[in-house]
N, C-alpha and C positions, 0 to 999 in steps of 0.2 A: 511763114508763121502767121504773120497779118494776115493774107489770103485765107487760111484754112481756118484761123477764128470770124472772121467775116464769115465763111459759110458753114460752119456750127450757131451762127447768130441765127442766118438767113434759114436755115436750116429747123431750128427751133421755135421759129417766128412762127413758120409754116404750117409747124407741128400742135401749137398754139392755135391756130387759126382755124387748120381742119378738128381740133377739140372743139372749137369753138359750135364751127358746122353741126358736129357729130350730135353735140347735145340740141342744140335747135332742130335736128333731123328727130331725133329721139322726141323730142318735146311735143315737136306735133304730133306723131303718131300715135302719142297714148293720148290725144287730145279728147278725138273722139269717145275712147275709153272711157274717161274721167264723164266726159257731156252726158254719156247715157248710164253710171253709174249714178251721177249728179238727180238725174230723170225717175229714174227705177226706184232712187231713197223718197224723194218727193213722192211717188206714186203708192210710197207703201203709208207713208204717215200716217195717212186716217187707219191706217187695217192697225198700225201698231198699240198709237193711242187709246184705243178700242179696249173693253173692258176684257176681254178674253183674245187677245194679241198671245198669240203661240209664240215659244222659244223660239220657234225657225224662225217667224216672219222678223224679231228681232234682231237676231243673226242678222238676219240678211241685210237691213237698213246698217244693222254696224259694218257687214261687208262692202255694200256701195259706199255707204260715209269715208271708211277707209284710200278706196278706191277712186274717189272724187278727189280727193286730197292726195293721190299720189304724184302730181308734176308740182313745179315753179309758177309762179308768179312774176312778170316782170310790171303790170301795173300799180301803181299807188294805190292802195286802198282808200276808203275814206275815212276821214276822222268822226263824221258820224256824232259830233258834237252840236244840238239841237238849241240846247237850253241849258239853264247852269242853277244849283239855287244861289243868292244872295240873301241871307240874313233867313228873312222866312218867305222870301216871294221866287217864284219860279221867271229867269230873265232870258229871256229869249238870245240866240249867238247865230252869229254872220261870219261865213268866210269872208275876207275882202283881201284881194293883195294891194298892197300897200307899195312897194317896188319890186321888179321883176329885172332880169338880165338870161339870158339864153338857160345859165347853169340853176338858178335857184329865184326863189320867190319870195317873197319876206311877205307869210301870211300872218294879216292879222284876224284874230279872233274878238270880233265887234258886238260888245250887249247891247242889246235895247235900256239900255238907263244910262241916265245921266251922272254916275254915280262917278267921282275924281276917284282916278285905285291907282298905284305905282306903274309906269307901262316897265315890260320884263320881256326884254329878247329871249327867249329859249332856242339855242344854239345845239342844233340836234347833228349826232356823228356823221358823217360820210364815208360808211363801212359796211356799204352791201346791202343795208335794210332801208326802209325809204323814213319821211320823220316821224310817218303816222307810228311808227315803235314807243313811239313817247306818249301819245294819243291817255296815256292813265295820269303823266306828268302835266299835260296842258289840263285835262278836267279837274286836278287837284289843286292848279296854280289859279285858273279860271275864277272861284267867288272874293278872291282878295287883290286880284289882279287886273291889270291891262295886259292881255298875252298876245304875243310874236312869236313865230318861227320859223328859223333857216327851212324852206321847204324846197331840198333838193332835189335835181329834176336828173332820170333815169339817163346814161352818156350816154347810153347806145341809140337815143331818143334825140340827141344832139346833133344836129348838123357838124360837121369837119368845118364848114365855111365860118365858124363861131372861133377858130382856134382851139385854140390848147385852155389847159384850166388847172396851174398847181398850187402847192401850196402858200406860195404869195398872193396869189388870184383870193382863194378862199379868206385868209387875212384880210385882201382886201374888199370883198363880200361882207364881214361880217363889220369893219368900220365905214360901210356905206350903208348898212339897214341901221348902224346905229344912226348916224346922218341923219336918215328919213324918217324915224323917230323920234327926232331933235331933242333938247336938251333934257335931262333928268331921269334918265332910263337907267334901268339895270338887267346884266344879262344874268344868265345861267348857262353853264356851257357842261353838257352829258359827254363823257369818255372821251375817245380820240380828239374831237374841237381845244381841248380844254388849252391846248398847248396853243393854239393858235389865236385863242382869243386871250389869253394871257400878253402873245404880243401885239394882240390887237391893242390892248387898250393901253400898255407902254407907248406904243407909238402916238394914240393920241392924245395921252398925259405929256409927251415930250414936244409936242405941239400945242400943250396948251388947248386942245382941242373942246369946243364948246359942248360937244355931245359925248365929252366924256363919262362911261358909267360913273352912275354912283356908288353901285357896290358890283363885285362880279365873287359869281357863286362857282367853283370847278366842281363840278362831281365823277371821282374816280376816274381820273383823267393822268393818262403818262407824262407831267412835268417834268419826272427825272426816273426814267425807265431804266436806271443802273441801281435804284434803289429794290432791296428783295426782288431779283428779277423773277419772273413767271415765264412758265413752258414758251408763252406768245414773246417775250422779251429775249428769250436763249435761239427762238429759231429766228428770228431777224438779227443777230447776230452770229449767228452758225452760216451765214450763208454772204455772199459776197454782192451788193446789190446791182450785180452784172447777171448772177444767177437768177434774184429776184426778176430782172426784167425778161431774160431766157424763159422761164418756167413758169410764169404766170401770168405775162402778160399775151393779149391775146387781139384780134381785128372784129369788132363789129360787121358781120354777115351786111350781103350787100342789102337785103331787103328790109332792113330797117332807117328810119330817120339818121341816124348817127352812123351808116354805110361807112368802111373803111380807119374809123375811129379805134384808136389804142385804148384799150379798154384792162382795167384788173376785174373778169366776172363775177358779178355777183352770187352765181352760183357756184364757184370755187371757193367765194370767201364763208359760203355758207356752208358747203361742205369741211372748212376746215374748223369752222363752229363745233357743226355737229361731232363730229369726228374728239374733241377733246371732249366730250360727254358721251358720248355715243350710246352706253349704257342706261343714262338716265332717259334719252330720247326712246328709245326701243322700251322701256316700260312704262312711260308715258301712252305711248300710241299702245302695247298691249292692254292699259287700264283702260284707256277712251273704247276701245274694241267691249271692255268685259262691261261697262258702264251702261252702251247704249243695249248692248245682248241682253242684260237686266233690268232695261227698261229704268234707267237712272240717268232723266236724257240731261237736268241742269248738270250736274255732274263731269258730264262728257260736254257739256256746252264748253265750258273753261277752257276743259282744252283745246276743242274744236278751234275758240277764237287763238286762242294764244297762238298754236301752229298757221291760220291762215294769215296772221299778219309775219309769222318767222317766218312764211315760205314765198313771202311777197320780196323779192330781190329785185335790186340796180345796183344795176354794175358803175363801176367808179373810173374815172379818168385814169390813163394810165401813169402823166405825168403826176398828179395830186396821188396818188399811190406810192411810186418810186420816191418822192420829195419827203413824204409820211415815214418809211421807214427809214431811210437813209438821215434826216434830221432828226427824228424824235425818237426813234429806236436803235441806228446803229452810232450816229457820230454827236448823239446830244448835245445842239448846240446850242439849244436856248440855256437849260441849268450851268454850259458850259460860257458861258457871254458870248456867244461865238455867232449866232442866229443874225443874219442882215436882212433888212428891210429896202427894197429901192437904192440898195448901195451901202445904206448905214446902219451902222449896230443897231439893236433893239436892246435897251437899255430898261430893263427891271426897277430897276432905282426909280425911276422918273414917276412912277407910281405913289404919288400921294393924297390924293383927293379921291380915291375909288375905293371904300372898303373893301377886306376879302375874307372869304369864306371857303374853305375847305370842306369837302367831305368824303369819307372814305369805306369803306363793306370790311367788317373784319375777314370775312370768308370770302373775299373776294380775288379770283385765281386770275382774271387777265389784267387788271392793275394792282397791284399789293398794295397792301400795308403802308405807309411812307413816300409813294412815288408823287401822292399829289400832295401832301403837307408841307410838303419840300418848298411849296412856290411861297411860304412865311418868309422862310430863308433868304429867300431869292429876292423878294420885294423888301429890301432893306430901308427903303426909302419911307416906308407906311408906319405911322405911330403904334406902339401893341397894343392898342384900345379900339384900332381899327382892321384888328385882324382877329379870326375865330375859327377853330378847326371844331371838326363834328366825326367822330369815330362811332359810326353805328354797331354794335354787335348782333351778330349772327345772320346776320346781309354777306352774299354774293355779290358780283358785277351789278347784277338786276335790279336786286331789292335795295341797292341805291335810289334808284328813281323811280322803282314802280312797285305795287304791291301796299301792302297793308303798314311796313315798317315805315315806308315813304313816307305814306300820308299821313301816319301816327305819328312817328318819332322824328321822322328828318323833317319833315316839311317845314312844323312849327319854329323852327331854327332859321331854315332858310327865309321865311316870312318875318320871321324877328331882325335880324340882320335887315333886311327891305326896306322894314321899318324905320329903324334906328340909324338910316338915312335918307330921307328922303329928301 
């Protein structure tokens, strides 16, 4: 019996692997495809922009446009953040990393003034998309702010000689950028993180720790994923996390950096994105098509961007994958007190000195309703004077932290809280 589950493991591992192949085989060969549809839309520009640009030659720019956009992404895009306004003057901004480790980078976003603003980790997911996803979140935090963030690096890009990277690793990532930002910061933590920097900052409240936040923001983040479960909450409990590692996990191809590395692909997790919208993706890309055919190029630009940072994928460690669902979606052990640190519980209590703030998407289908206001609950330790929840209506997952509701309605909340400790 042992024998023949050992080679259904080995078995599937394999089968995993040569997936893995098949799509990087697949990938390059429309490579070229994509380069000279890329080429042919560039070469029609002037004819299209042109005062008498014919339906065809429009068609046609919206065909290559299509057709340039049909593969993956596995590099980081840029954040593409130049300048910022402040008050009434335009301030100039600087990447600089700040601290670095094999897995992630802690990029700070540096103005030219000398202006004192709150410094804010922004603790972005590790969920297939790279951090530039947040790239509408840092320009909105940017004129009130000192902005940070988790800027995680693609595993397949990862040397094997680096180890492994789960979810203890990542906890302990995000209270060493606190560290190197020394005392008086506060984070913000988007979707998946939220759980983890939740016991991040337990752990460094029960240590007394000098750099602990002073306020920490979760945005629609799985604290207690038995709360209103969603489709994504029922299939990492419909499935045994032996099946999880069988079925999705997969080996980085030998010709990349991270050669031989256990990986969850990013473009698996992106297909299982698409796949629970699939609908609205497919008339998305038909309106982009009918946008640019009509010569309505800002239009079609939205979407243009939106899609080429969705289809910018990195793939995720496989241990920090397996660690993710099996602790935060099948055996919830933090809302359960059950979550160890280095050996010892992670104690929710212990949080007194860090404000919290909650926020949540009424319409939001992969964390509900409830799952992140829960951590009120859970931080018994906190005065209710130092705790704030925020219920945005008519926000998805998305329009949590990006988009117009963001900047309108949630942000000013999250800046007020910032404030109201400093």
């Amino acid at each position: 019996m042992a024998l023949a589950s050992r080679r259904a493991r080995e078995h599937c591992a394999k089968a995993m692997s040569v997936l893995y192949a098949t799509y990087q085989t697949h990938a390059d060969a429309i490579y070229p495809v994509r380069e000279i549809a890329r080429w042919m839309g560039a070469g029609l520009e002037g004819v299209r922009n042109g005062a008498r640009a014919s339906s065809l030659v429009r068609a046609l720019v919206a065909v290559y446009a299509l057709l340039s956009r049909s593969g993956l992404s596995h590099r980081r895009p840029p954040f593409g953040i130049d300048s910022v306004r402040v008050g009434d003057q335009a301030v100039a901004v600087h990447e600089e990393c700040k601290d670095a480790t094999p897995f992630a980078t802690l990029l700070h976003f540096r103005k030219a003034s000398d202006l004192s603003q709150p410094p804010v980790l922004l603790v972005a997911p590790l969920s297939g998309h790279f951090a530039t996803l947040l790239r509408g979140t840092v320009e909105t935090l940017l004129p009130d702010h000192d902005v940070y963030i988790t800027d995680w690096q693609n595993a397949r890009d990862v040397s094997l000689a680096y180890g492994s990277f789960g979810f203890s690793d990542y906890v302990a990532h995000v209270i060493r950028f606190l560290e190197a930002m020394g005392p008086g910061a506060h984070v913000l933590a988007v979707c998946q993180p939220c759980v983890q920097v939740l016991a991040a900052v337990a752990i460094m409240a029960e240590a007394n720790h000098n750099a602990q936040p002073k306020s920490t923001t979760l945005m629609a983040g799985p604290i207690d994923a038995r709360v209103n479960p969603t489709r994504v909450n029922e299939l990492a409990t419909s499935h045994s996390i032996e099946w999880f590692e069988r079925n999705l996990i997969s080996t980085v191809p030998l010709r990349f950096a991270g050669a031989l590395r256990r990986v969850y692909p990013g473009f698996v997790q992106l297909a299982a994105f698409m796949s629970m919208n699939l609908e609205r993706h497919l008339k998305a890309f038909a309106d982009m098509f009918d946008d640019l055919a009509k010569g309505e190029i800002e239009k079609a630009k939205a979407t243009q961007a939106f899609y080429d940072e969705y289809f910018a994928v990195s793939d995720l460690p496989a241990d920090f994958y397996l660690d993710t669902v099996r602790i935060a979606f099948q055996e919830h052990l933090l809302p359960r007190g059950r979550l160890e640190y280095n050996g010892r519980p992670v104690e929710l209590r212990a949080i007194r000195r860090t404000a919290l703030l909650t926020v949540e998407g009424e319409r939001d289908d992969i964390c509900a309703v409830g799952q992140t206001a829960v951590a009120h609950e859970l931080c018994g330790g906190l005065k209710p004077y130092m705790k704030r929840h925020h219920m945005q209506a008519g926000v998805g997952h998305y329009g949590v932290f990006s988009g117009k509701r963001w900047a309108a309605q949630i942000y000013p909340v999250v800046r007020n809280v910032i404030l109201a400790n400093r």
